[in-house]
C-alpha positions in Angstrom: 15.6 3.1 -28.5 12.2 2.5 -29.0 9.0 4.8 -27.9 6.9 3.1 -25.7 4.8 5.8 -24.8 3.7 8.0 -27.9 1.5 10.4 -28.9 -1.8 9.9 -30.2 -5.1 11.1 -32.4 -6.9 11.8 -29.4 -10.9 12.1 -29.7 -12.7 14.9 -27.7 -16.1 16.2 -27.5 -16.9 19.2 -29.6 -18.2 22.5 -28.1 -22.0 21.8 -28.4 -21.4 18.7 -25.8 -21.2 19.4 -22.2 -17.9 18.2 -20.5 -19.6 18.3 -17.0 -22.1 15.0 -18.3 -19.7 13.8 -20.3 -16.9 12.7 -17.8 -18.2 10.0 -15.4 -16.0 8.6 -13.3 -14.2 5.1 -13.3 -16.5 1.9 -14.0 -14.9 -0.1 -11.1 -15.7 2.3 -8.6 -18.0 3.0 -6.1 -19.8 -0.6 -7.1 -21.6 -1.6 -3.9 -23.6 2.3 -4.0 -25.9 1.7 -6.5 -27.3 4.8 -5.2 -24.6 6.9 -6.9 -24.6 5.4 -10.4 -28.5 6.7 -9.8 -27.3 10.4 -9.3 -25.0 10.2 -12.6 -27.6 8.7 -14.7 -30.2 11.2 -13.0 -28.0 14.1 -14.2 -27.3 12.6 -17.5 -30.6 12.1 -18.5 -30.3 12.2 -22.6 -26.9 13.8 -23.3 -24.1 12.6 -24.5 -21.9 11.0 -22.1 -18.9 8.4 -21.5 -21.8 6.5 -18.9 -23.5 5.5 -22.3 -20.2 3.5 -23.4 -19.0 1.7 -19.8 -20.7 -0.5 -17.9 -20.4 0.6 -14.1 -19.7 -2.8 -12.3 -22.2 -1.9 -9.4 -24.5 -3.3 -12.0 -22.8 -6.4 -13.2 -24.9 -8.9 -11.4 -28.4 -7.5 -12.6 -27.7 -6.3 -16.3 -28.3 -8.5 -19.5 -24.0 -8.4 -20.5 -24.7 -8.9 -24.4 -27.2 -6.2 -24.4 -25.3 -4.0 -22.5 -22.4 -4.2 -25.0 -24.8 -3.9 -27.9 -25.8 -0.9 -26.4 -22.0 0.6 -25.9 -21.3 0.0 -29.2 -24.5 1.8 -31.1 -23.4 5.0 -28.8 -20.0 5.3 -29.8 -20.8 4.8 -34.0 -23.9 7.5 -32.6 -21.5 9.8 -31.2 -18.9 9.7 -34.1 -21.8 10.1 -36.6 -23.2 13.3 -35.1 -20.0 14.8 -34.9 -19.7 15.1 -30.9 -16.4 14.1 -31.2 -13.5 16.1 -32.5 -9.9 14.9 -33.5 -6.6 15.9 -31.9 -4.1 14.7 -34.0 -0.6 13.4 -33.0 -0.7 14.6 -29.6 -0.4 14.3 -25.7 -2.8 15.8 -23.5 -1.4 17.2 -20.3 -3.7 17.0 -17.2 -4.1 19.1 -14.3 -6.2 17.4 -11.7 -7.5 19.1 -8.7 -7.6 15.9 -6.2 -9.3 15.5 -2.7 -7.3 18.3 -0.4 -6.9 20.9 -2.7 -3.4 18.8 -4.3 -3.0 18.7 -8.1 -2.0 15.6 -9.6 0.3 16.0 -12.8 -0.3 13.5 -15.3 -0.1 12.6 -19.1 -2.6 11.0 -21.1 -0.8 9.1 -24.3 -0.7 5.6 -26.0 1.5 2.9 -24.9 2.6 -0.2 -26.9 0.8 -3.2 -26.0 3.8 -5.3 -27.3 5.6 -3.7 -24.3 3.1 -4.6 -21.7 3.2 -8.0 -19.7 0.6 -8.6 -16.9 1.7 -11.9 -16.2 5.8 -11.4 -15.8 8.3 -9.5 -14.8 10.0 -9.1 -18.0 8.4 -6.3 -19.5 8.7 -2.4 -20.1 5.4 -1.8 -18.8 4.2 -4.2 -15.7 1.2 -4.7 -14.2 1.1 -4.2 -10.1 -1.3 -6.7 -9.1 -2.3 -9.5 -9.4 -4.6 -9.8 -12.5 -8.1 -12.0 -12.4 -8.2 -13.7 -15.6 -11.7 -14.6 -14.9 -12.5 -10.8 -15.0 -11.1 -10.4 -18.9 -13.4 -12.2 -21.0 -16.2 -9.3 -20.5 -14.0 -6.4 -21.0 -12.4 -8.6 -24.0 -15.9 -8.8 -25.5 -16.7 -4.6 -25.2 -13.8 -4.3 -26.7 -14.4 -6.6 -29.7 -17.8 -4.7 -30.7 -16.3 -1.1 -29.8 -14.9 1.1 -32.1 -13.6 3.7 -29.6 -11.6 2.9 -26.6 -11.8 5.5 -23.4 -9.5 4.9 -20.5 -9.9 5.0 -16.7 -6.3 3.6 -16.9 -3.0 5.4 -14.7 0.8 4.0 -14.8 3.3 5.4 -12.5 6.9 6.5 -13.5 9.5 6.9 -10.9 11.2 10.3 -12.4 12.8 11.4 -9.0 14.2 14.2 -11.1 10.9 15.4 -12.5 12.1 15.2 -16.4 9.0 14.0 -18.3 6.0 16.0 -17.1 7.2 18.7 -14.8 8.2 20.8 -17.6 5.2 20.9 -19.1 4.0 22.3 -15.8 6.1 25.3 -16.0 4.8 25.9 -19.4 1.9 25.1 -19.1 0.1 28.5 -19.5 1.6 28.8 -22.8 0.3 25.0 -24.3 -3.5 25.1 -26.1 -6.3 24.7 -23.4 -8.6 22.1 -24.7 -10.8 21.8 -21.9 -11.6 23.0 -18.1 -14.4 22.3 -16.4 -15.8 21.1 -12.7 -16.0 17.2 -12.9 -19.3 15.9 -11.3 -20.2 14.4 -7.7 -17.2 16.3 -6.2 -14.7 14.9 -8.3 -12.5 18.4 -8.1 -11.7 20.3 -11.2 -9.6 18.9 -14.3 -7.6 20.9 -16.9 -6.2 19.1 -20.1 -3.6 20.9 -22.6 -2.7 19.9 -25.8 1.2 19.2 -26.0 1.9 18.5 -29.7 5.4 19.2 -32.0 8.4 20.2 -30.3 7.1 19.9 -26.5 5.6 16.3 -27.8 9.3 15.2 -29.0 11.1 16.8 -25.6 8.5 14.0 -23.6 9.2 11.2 -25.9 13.2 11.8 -25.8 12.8 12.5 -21.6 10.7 9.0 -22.2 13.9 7.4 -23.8 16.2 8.5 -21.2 14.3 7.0 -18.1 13.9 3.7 -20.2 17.6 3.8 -19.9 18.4 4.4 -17.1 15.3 1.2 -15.6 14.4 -1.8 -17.8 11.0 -1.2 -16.1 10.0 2.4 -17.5 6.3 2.2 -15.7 4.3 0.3 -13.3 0.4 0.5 -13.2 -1.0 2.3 -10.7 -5.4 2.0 -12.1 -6.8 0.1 -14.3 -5.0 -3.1 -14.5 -7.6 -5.5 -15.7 -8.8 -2.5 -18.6 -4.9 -2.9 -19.8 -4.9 -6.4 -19.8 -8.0 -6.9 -21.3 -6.6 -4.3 -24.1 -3.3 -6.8 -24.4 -5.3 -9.7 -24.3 -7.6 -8.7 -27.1 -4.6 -7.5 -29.4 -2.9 -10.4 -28.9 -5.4 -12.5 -30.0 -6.1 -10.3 -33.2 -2.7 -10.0 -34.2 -2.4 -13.5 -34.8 -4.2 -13.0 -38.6 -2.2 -9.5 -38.9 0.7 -9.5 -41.5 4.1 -8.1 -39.9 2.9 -4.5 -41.7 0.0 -4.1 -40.2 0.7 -5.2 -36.8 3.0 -2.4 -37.0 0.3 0.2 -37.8 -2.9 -1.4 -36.3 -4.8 1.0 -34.0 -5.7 -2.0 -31.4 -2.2 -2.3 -30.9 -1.6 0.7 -28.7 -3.8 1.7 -25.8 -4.6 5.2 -24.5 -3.8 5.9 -21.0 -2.5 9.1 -18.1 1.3 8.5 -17.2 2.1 10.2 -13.4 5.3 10.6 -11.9 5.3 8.8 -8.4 7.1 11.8 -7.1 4.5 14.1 -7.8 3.5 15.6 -4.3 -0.1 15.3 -5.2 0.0 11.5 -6.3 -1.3 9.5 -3.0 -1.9 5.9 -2.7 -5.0 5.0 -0.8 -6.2 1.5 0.6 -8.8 -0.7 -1.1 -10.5 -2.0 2.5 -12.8 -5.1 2.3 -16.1 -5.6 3.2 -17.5 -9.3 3.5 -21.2 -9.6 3.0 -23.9 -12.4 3.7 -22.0 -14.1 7.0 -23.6 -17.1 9.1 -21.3 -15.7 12.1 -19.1 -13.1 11.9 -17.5 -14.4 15.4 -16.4 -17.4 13.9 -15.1 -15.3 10.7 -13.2 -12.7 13.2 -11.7 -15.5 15.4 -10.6 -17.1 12.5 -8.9 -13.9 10.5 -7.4 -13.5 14.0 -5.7 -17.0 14.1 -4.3 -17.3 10.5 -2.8 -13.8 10.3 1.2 -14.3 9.8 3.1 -13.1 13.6 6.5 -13.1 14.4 9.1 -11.1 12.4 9.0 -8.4 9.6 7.4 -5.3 10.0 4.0 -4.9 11.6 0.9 -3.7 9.2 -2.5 -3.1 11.6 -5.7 -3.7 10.4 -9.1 -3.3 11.7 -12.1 -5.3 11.4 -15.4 -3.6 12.0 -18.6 -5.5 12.6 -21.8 -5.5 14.9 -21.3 -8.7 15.6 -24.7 -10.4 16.9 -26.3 -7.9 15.5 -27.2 -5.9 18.1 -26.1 -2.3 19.0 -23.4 -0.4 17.1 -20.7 -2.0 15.0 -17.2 -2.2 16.9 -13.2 -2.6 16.0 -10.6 -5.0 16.7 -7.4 -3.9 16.0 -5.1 -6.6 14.9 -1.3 -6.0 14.0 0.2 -8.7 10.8 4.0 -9.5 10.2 5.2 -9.6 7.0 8.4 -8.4 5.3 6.7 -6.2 2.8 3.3 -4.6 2.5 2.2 -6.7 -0.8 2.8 -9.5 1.6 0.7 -8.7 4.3 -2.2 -7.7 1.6 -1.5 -11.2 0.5 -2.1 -12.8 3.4 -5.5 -11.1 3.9 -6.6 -11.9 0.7 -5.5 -15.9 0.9 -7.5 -15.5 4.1 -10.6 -14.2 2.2 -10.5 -16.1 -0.9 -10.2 -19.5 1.1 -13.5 -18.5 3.4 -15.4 -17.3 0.2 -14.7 -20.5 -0.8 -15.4 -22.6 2.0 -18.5 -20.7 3.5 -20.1 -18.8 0.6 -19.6 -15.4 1.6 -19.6 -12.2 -0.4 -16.5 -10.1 -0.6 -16.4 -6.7 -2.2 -14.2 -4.0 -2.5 -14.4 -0.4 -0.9 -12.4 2.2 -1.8 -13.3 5.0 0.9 -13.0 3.8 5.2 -16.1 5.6 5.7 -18.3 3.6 3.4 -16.6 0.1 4.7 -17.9 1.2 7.7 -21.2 2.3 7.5 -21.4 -1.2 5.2 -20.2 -2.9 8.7 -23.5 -1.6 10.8 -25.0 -4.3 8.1 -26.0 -7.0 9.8 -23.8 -10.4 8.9 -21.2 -8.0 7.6 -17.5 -7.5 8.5 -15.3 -4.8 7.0 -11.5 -5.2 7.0 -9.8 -1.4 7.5 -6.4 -1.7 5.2 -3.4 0.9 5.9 -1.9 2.7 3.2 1.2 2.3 1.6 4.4 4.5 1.5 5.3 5.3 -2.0 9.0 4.2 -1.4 7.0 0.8 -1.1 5.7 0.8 -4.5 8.5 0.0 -6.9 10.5 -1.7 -4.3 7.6 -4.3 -4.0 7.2 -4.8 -7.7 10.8 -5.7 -7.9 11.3 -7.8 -4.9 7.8 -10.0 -5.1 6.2 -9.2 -8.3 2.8 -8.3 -8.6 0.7 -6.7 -5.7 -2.5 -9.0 -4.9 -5.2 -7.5 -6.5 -7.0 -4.6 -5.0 -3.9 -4.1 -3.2 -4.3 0.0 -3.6 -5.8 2.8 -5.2 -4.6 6.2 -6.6 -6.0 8.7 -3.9 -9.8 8.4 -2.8 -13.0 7.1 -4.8 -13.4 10.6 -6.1 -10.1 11.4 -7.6 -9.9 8.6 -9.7 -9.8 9.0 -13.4 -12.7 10.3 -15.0 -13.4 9.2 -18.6 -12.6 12.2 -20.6 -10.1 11.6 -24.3 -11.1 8.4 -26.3 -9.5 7.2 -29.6 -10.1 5.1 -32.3 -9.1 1.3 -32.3 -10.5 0.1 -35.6 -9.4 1.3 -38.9 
């Protein structure tokens, strides 16, 4: 059987680069606080850092895109011509993530073959989980055209109920190379990565093989969905003047990513809440949510919508309870709701991955946050299978904070 997942020649920063600037968190998050892009940039300053080569979507609707990408790409040919990058070759890194609580989250950073990815079927090794915006590809597409280093925020799941693929290199783990350790910034909780290389490399590709056998789905992705897709997109469209040899050896055909197991006790799936912004009447928009929300049978999901209403005194909550037979359905119906009001009465809709911000966004005035539950992980697979794809924003690996930070990066050009 073939490896899907693989190792890689994995780009670090050297020794004279400080791992605390370098690692910024995910581009997609926190992207209505402008206020904490501010801090990172603050404490950047000059160095060298992964905030030099993303584009953090809080600013999306104020930057000029083409310069922006310019930008990205004279920092990464900067970096790898100073030497602040050094090369791990043919290797996994295994990551120890101290996560919101205390947990620590397992994972696997490796490359994946694109040719076994699918974000818009079912019939595919690797499948996306939600639904995927094609509208949201073409800019990631383009950074990745003029880049010459790809660095992931990107986490796929593995259901390995017997703990075969990464566990072991847990209770080894003090005996693998430490390549780095270090405090990420703005309380993102402490991160140790290990180099797993030769033998222990070839145990996780076999254990790899064996789950693939046992599933015709081997992983599901948990973050970074459109990053993925934009990654498939692009090689897909370069293959196309590839001969059959060098679409087998082309760099932009793999992508670098963190594998987790879904039974890890530290892996937790969080709710992406909504937040609508720039209402004429958020009466009319709660009465309305109220009425079109599926009842009847299935189970019950309840949601809360927070909002000061007239705009006077303190924000309040309605509780409402939405039927639905599976938890990607009642996200679904939320999300119809949404996109056909957007539509219809110009609204704003954004995406909030911590309760307490959607709520201190609701004392806005003409704003309404939507408080989503969280989902079991038994839900997770079973969902996939029965329905497809999640809507997107359906979920998110643990809080803002423990998402991935940019860290490894790798060459996709020759």
């Amino acid at each position: 059987m073939k490896d899907i997942f693989t190792t890689a020649d994995i780009l670090l920063p050297t020794d004279g680069v400080a791992p605390e600037t370098w690692s910024v968190v995910a581009c997609d998050q926190f992207s209505s606080e402008k206020e904490y892009w501010e801090r990172v940039r603050s404490r950047v300053g000059e160095r060298a850092s992964t905030l030099n080569m993303i584009i953090p979507e809080a600013y999306l609707d104020s930057i000029d895109e083409q310069a922006e990408i310019a930008k990205i790409s004279t920092h990464m040919k900067e970096y790898m011509e100073r030497g602040n990058l050094r090369e791990i070759k043919d290797s996994f890194v295994y990551v120890e993530r101290t996560v919101t609580g205390g947990g620590v989250r397992r994972g696997l950073v490796g490359a994946v073959d694109l040719e076994e990815y699918e974000f818009s079927s079912g019939d595919a090794a690797i499948l996306a989980s939600e639904g995927t915006v094609l509208d949201r590809l073409p800019p990631r597409v383009r950074i990745r055209k003029q880049a010459i280093l790809e660095l992931p925020h990107i986490i796929t799941f593995i259901a390995d109920e017997g703990c075969t693929v990464i566990e072991p290199l847990a209770a080894k783990a003090g005996s693998l190379p430490t390549l780095y350790d270090f405090e990420l910034m703005e309380d993102g909780g402490r991160i140790i990565g290990k180099r797993v290389s030769g033998s222990d490399a070839k145990s996780v590709m076999a254990a790899m093989r064996n789950l693939h056998e046992k599933s015709k789905t081997l992983m599901i992705m948990g973050d970074g969905n459109h990053s993925l897709a934009a990654a498939k997109a692009y090689w897909d469209e370069i293959k196309r003047s590839l001969s059959d040899a060098e679409r087998e050896t082309h760099p932009a055909r793999h992508a670098l990513l963190e594998v987790n197991n879904l039974y890890d006790d530290a892996v937790a799936f969080e709710p992406i809440h909504r937040s609508v912004f720039d209402l004429s009447d958020t009466s009319s928009f709660l009465k309305a949510f109220e009425a079109e929300m599926p009842q009847g049978t299935g189970e019950k999901y309840n949601v809360q919508l927070i909002s000061r209403g007239d705009g006077q005194g303190a924000s309040k909550a309605i509780s409402i309870d939405i039927s639905a037979a599976c938890i990607g359905d009642m996200i679904a119906a939320v999300q119809t709701f949404l996109d056909n009001y957007e539509s219809k009465e110009g609204c704003r809709i954004d995406y909030i991955h911590d309760a307490k911000v959607a709520e201190r966004l609701a004392e806005g005035e003409n704003c309404v946050s939507i408080i989503l539950p969280a989902m079991e992980k038994s839900e997770f697979f079973d969902t996939v299978a029965a329905r497809g794809v999640f809507p997107r924003k359906s979920f998110s690996v643990g809080h803002a904070r423990d998402k991935r930070y940019y860290t490894e990066c790798r060459k996709i050009v020759f």
